[in-house]
N, C-alpha and C positions, 0 to 999 in steps of 0.2 A: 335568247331567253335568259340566260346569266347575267347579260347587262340589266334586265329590267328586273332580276332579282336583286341584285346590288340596292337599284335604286329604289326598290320600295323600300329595302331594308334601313336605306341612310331614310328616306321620310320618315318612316317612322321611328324609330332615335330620336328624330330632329324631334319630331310631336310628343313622346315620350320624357325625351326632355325636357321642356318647356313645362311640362306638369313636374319634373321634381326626381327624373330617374335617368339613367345613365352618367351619372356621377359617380367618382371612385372614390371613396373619400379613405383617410388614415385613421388606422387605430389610436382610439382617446391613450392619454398616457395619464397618470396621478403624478402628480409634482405640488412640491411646497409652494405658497405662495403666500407671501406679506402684504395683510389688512395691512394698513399704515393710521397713524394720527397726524402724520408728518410726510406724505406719501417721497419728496424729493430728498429724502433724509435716510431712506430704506437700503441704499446698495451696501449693505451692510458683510463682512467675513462670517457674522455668527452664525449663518442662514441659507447655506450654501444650496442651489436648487437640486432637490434630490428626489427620487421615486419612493413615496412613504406607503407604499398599497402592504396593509397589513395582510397577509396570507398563512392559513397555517401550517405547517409542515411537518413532514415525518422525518425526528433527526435520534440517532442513538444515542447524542448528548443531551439531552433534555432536562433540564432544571424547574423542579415544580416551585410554583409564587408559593409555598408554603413552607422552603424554607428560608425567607423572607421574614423581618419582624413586618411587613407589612404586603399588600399588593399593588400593584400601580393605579392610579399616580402615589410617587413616594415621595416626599416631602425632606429632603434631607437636610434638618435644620442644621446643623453644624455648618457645612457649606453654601446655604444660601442661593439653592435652586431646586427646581424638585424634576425626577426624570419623569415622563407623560407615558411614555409607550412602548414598547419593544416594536420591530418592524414585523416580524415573524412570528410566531407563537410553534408549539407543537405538545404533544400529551406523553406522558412520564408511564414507564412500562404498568403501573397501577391505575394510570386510565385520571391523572389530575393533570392543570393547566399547567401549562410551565413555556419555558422559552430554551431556542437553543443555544449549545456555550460552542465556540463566541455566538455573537448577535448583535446586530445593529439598533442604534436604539435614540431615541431622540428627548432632550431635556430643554426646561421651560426657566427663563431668569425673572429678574424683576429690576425693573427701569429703576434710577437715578440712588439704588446701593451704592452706588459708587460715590456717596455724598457729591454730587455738581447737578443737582435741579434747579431748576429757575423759579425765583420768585420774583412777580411780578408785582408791582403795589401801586394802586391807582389814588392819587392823590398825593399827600404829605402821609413819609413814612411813619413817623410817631403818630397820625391818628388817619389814618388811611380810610376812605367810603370801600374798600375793596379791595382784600389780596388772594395772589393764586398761586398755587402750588402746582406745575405743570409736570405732569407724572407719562407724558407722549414715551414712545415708545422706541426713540433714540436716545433717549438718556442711557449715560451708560451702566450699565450691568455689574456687579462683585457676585462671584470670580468673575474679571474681567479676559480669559482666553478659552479658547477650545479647549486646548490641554489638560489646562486647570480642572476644567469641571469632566475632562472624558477620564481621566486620574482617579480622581472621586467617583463618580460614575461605576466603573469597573468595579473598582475595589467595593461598592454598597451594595452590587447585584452578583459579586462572587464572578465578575466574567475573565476569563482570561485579556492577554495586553492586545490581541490580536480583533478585539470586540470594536466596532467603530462607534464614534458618537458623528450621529448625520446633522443633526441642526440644534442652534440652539437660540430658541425662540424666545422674541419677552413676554411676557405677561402685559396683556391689554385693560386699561382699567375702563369698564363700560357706565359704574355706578357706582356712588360712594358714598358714606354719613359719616359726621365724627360725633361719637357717642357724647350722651347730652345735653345737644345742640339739635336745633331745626335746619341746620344747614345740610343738605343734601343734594345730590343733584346728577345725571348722568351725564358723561362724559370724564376725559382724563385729567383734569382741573381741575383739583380741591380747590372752594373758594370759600372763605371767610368775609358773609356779607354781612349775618345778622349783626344786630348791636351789640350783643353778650359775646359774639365771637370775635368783633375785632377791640372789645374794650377789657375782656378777661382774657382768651385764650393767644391773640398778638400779643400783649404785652408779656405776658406769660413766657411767648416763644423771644420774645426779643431779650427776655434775661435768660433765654438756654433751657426752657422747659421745652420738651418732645409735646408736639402735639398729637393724642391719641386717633387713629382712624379705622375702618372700617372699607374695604374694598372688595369689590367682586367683578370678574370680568373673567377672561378665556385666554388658552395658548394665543399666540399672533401668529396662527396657521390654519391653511385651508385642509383639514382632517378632520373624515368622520369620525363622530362620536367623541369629540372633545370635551372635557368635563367644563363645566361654569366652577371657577372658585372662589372662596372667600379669604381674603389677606388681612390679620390682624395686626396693625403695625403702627407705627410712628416716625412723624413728622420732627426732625433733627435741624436744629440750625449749624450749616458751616458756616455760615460767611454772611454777610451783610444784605444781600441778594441768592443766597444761595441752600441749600437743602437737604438733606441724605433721609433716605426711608430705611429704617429697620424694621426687620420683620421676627415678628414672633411666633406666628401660626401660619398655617395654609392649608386647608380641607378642601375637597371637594364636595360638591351640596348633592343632596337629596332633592328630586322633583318639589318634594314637599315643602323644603327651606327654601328651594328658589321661588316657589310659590308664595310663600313669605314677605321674600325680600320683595318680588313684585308688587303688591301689594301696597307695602309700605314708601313705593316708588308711583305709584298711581295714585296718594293721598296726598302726594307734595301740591301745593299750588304756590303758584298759577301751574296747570297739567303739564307734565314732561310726553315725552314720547316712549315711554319705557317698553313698549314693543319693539319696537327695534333692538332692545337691550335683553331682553329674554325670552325671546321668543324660539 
């Protein structure tokens, strides 16, 4: 009688399974992961694969985002990246947001600071049908270490040295204008097509004028609720072929402004795909 328990028990499993049960499957984990524009270029040190699951906690260190001149994302111009997120959160004995001290915490760079972007020029330099300013997201980064910017870091959110910095991610450019001009276009390749831009604004840059731009795009990480930002900055010539973006501003947008800038991305023609880009 036991034997032919066994074996309706294994039939069924086997039938059971076949539909989609008796499977043992692993708990999902949250881990970092790099969008790329350059996917073979990505095994990057800034980026190290880590568990980002925001959770909030109850800690008796608790530091409220108020006394902060600002709350995250924070933008800290002087050094040239801005921190995205605390990992943890927890609530300050008066019941406001704050983060625990230490706390781990994750900041965002921005590609080719490091003056060495590539400029591409299709045709003859001096009068070129088409040039690109390739802003991918292995360009490198200023500050260019971990240290560098976990240093800073610390010391602009008041953390003690024992605080970790988990990753530090670039800034993906999804869409771009240079004020203007009709040249717009998404993707991480400013290009200078139109007439006015490669017969006023190249030659411009080729005696050492910045050329002014306009950027929006997102951390270069798989995390919910990642803000879309807008980078106000300029195009720098180093070198004969070569680049540096500075940057001036960095906000994060409102529904309303990205609604905007959509907008103004679904007017270009011939049509771009800007859903993919804001959506």
């Amino acid at each position: 009688m036991s034997k032919r328990i066994v074996r309706v028990s294994l039939t069924l499993c086997t039938v059971v399974l076949m539909a989609g049960a008796c499977i043992h499957s692993q708990p999902e984990t949250s881990q970092v992961v790099r969008t790329t524009s350059k996917p073979a270029a990505q095994n990057s040190p800034h980026n190290p694969q880590q568990n980002l699951t925001s959770k909030p906690v109850s800690d008796a260190s608790c530091l409220s985002f108020r006394e902060l001149k600002q709350t995250l994302p924070m933008w800290l111009r002087d050094k040239g990246f801005v921190i995205t997120r605390m990992l943890k959160e927890c609530t300050t004995s008066d019941g406001q947001r704050g983060y625990p001290v230490p706390s781990d915490w994750v900041a965002m760079g921005f590609p080719c600071t490091n003056g060495k972007g590539r400029v591409d020029v299709g045709g003859h330099y001096w009068a070129p049908k088409i040039v690109s300013m390739i802003l991918s997201t292995d360009c490198g980064m200023e500050p260019g270490t971990m240290d560098q910017v976990r240093l800073a870091g610390n010391e602009a959110l008041k953390l003690n040295p024992s605080s970790r910095l988990l990753a530090l991610n670039p800034f993906t450019v999804q869409y771009w204008e240079i004020p203007g001009l009709q040249d717009a276009d998404v993707g991480f390749s400013v290009q200078l097509r139109s007439v006015e831009a490669i017969q006023r604004v190249w030659r411009s840059f080729l005696e050492k004028k910045p050329i002014p731009v306009k950027l929006y795009g997102r951390e270069n990480a798989w995390a919910r609720g990642y803000d879309f930002f807008s980078v106000d900055g300029e195009l720098e010539t180093t070198g004969t072929h070569s680049f540096r973006l500075k940057i001036n501003e960095v906000k994060p947008l409102s529904k309303e402004e990205i609604e905007a800038i959509r907008g103004r991305c679904e007017s270009l023609q011939p049509r771009r795909d800007c859903s993919a880009v804001f959506s």
